[in-house]
C-alpha positions as CSV (number, residue, x, y, z in Angstrom):
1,X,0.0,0.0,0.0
2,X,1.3,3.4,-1.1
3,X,-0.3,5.2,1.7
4,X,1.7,3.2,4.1
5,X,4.7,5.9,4.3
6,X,3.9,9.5,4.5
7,X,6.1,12.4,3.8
8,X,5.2,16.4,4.6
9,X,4.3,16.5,1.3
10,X,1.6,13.8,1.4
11,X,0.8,14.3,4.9
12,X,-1.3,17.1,3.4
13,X,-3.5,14.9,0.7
14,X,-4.9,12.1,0.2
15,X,-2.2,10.6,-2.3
16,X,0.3,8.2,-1.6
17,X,4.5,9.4,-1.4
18,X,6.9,9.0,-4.2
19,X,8.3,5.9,-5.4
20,X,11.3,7.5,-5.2
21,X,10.7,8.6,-1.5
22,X,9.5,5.0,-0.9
23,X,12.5,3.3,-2.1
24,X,15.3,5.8,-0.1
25,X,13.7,5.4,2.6
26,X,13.6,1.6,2.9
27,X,17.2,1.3,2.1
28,X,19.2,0.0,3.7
29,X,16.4,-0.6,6.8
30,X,15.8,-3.9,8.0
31,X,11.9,-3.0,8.0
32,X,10.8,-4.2,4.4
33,X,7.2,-3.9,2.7
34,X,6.2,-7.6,4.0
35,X,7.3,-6.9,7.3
36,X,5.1,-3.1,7.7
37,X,2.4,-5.3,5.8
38,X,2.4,-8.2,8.1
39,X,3.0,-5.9,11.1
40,X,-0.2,-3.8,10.2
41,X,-2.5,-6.6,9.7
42,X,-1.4,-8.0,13.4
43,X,-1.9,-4.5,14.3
44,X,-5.4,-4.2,12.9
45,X,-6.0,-7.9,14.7
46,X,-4.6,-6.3,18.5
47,X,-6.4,-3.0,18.0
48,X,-10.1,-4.1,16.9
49,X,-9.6,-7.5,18.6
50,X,-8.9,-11.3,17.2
51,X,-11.8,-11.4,14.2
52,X,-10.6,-13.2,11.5
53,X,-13.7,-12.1,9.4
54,X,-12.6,-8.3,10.0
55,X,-9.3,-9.2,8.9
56,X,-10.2,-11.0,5.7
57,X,-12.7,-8.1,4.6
58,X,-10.5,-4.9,5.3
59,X,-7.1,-6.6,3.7
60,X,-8.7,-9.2,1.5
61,X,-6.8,-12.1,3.0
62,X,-7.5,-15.6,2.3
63,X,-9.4,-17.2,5.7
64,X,-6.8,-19.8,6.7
65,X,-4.3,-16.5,6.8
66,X,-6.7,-14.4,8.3
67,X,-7.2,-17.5,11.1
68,X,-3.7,-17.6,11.6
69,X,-3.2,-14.0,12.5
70,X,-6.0,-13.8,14.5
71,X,-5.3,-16.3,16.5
72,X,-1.6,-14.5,17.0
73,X,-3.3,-11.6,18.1
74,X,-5.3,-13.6,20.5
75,X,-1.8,-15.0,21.8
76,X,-0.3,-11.5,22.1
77,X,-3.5,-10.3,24.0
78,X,-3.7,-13.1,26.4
79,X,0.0,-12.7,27.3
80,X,-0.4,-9.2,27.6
81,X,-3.3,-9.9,29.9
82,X,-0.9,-12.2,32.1
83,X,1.2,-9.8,32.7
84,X,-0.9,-6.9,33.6
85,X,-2.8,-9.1,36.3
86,X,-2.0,-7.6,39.9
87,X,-3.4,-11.0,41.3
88,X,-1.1,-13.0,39.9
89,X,1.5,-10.3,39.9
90,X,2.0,-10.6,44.0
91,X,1.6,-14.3,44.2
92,X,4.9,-16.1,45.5
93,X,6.4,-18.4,42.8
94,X,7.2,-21.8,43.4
95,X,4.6,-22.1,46.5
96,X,1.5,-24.6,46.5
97,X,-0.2,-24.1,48.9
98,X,0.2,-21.6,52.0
C-alpha cells in the first residue's frame, strides 16, 4: 500500500508518497514492505480485537491467513493480559499451597 509511508508533502492529501521517496527510505532498513504489511495486519488484529472475518474483509486475505493472524493476536493479548494481572503479579512463585 502506497499510503503506508507519508512524507510532509503527502501528509497534506490524500495521495500516496513517491516511489522515489519510498525506495530511499527503505534502504538500507531492515523493515521491508512484508514486514510493515504483516505488522499492520497484526496491528489491525490487537487493536479491533482477534476477528478473522474483520481481517479478511478490510485486507482481503485468504481465511486460513486471516485465522492464523488472529489467532496470534489472540496469543499477544492473552499474554499481555498475564502480565498486567495484579493478582497474579504478587503471588509467590514456586509455592503450592500456603
Amino acid at each position: 500500500n502506497p499510503h503506508l509511508l507519508i512524507n510532509q508533502l503527502s501528509a497534506l492529501g490524500t495521495g500516496p508518497v513517491s516511489k522515489i521517496y519510498f525506495a530511499k527510505k527503505l534502504r538500507g532498513q531492515a523493515a521491508t514492505l512484508e514486514r510493515l504489511r504483516v505488522d499492520r495486519q497484526l496491528e489491525e488484529a490487537l487493536t479491533h480485537g482477534p476477528d478473522p472475518l474483520h481481517l479478511a474483509a478490510v485486507f482481503g486475505l485468504d481465511p486460513k491467513t486471516a485465522i492464523r493472524y488472529a489467532e496470534n493476536a489472540r496469543v499477544l493479548l492473552a499474554t499481555a493480559a498475564e502480565e498486567q494481572d495484579p493478582a497474579r503479579r504478587d503471588e509467590p512463585k514456586g509455592r503450592n499451597g500456603p
